[in-house]
N, C-alpha and C positions, 0 to 999 in steps of 0.2 A: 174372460179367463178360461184357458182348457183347463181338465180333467187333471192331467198330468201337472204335476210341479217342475219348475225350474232346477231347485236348489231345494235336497230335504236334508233335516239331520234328524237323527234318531237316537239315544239313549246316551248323550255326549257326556263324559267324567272326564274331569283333568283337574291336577292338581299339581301346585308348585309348592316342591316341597313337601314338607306337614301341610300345608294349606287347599284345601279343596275349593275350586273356583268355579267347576260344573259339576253339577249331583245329577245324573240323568235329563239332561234337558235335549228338548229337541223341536223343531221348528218347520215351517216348509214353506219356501219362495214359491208365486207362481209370476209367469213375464207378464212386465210391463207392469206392476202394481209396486207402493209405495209400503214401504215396512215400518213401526219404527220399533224397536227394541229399546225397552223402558227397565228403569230400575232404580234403587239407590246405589250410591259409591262403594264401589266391593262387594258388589251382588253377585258379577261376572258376565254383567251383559258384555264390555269391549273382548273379554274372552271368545264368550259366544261366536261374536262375528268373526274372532281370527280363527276359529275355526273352520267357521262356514267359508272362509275367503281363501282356506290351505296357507295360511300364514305359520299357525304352529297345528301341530296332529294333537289330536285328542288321546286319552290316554286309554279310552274304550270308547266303543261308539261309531256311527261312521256316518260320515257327508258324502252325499252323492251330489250331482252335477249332470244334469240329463241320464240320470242313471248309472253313470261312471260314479263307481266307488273312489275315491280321492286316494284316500289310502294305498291302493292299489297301482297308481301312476308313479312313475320315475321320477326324480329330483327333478329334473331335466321338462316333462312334460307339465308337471305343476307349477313351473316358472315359467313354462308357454301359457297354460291356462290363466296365470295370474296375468301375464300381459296382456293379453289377448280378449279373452271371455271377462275377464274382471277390470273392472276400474275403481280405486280409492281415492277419496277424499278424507283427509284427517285435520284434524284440530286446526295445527298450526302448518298446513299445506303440505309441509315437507318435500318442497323444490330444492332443485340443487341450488345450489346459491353462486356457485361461477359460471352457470348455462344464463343465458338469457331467457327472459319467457318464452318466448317462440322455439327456444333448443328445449325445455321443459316441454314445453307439451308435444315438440315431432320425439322427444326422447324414445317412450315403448314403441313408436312406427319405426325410427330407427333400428331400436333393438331387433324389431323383425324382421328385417331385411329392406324396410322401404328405402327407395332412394332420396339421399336429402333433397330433392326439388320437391318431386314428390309429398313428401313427408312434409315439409313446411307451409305448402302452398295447404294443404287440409287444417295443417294448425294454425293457418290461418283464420282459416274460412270460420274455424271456432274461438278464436280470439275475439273476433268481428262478431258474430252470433250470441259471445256471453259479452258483449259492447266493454272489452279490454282491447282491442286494435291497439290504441296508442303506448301499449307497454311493451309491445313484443320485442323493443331492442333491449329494452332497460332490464336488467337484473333482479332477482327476488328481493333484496333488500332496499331497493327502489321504487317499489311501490307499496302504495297501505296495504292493511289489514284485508280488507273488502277485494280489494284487484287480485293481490296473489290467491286466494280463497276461489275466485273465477276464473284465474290461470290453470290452478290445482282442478276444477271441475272440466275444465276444455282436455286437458289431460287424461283422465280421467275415462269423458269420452271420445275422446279422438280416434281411437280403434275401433270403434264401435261394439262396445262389450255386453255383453245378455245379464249382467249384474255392478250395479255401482254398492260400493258399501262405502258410506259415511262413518264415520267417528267422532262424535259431536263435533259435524263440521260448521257450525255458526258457537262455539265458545269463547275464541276471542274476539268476536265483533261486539259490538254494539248493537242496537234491538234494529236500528234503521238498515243497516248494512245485512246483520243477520236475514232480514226479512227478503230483502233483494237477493243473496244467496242462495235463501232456500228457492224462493222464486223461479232463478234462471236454474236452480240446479232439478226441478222434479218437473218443468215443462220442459227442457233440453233434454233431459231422460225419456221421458213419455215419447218426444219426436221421434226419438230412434228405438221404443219398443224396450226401453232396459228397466228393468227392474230397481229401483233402489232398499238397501236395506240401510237404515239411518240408529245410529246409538244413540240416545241422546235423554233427559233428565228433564228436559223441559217440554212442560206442556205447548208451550206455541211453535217448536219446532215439529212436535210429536201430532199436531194438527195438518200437515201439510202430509200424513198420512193417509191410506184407508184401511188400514188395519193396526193394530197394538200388537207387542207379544211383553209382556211384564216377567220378568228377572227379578227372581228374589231367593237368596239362599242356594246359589248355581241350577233351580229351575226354574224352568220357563213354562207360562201359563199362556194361551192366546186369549185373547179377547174379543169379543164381537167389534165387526166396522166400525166405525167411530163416523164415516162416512159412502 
């Protein structure tokens, strides 16, 4: 691990509405290490992370990103950073559901200008690597629980991004499928150097970490290695 962090946040408040979701919380990524942010339901850890990913701004506070203030970037470049630098994984995948898998995961190469031979021929190669090959004609509603979850991960990393955030992404599997998930998703991480930051409530997902950060009452506490 260097010296230097990935990804810090620092004194993060946001609240929706009357309702306070962070109370001063703040955190630091370093590459290539596994995160998981822990909590009970309505703590504000999925907050946390939409902040750390420039999904929504914090209301005080600020995320940097190799030192770039987030706050401080364009609509415009935070939609390149979330392409590009960032990869998601969520609950229920959140694929387009009229693309194909293979048009799913070349989709953010596209968005960036790759050409579709290009583009496809990579999402391949990650199709074949999280052992989904045989969906790539078939549609999201075409395959189980388990496949599209390793669609959504080739995705993910296909651009090759410096941070993956999870969203309890093994909730709707099952313990066996879940297990295989996490599996392909934090050794495919690690091959390419990315960082994963993982939400999640469960102890055996929150093991395939090496580090905790515990949410509780919109702040965050870190925790010693776990490994």
């Amino acid at each position: 691990m260097t010296d230097t962090p990935l990804l810090t946040a620092e004194g993060l408040h946001k609240s929706f509405g009357l309702t306070p979701a962070l109370d001063g919380a703040g955190m630091s990524v370093w590459a290539g290490e596994v995160i998981a942010i822990m909590g009970p339901s309505g703590s504000g850890k999925s907050t946390l992370l939409h902040c750390l990913a420039g999904i929504i701004p914090p209301d005080s506070g600020t995320v940097r990103h190799h030192g770039r203030d987030l706050a401080e970037l364009s609509d415009r470049d935070r939609s390149d950073l979330r392409r590009s630098e960032f990869g998601f994984v969520f609950q229920f995948g959140h694929l387009v559901p009229e693309l194909t898998c293979l048009e799913n995961v070349a989709l953010p190469l596209r968005l960036g200008g790759v050409k579709r031979k290009e583009a496809e021929s990579r999402s391949r190669e990650w199709l074949e690597r999280l052992d989904v090959s045989e969906v790539a004609g078939k549609r999201p509603g075409e395959t189980s629980g388990g496949q599209g979850q390793r669609v959504a991960i080739a995705r993910a990393l296909v651009t090759g991004p410096s941070v993956v955030f999870a969203d309890e992404p093994t909730g709707a599997l099952d313990t066996l499928n879940g297990e295989r998930v996490m599996n392909l998703l934090v050794t495919s991480a690690a091959e390419s150097n990315a960082a994963v930051v993982l939400v999640t409530h469960d102890p055996r997902v929150a093991s395939y970490s090496g580090r905790e950060v515990m949410v509780r009452d919109g702040r965050a506490r870190e925790v010693e290695r776990i490994r």
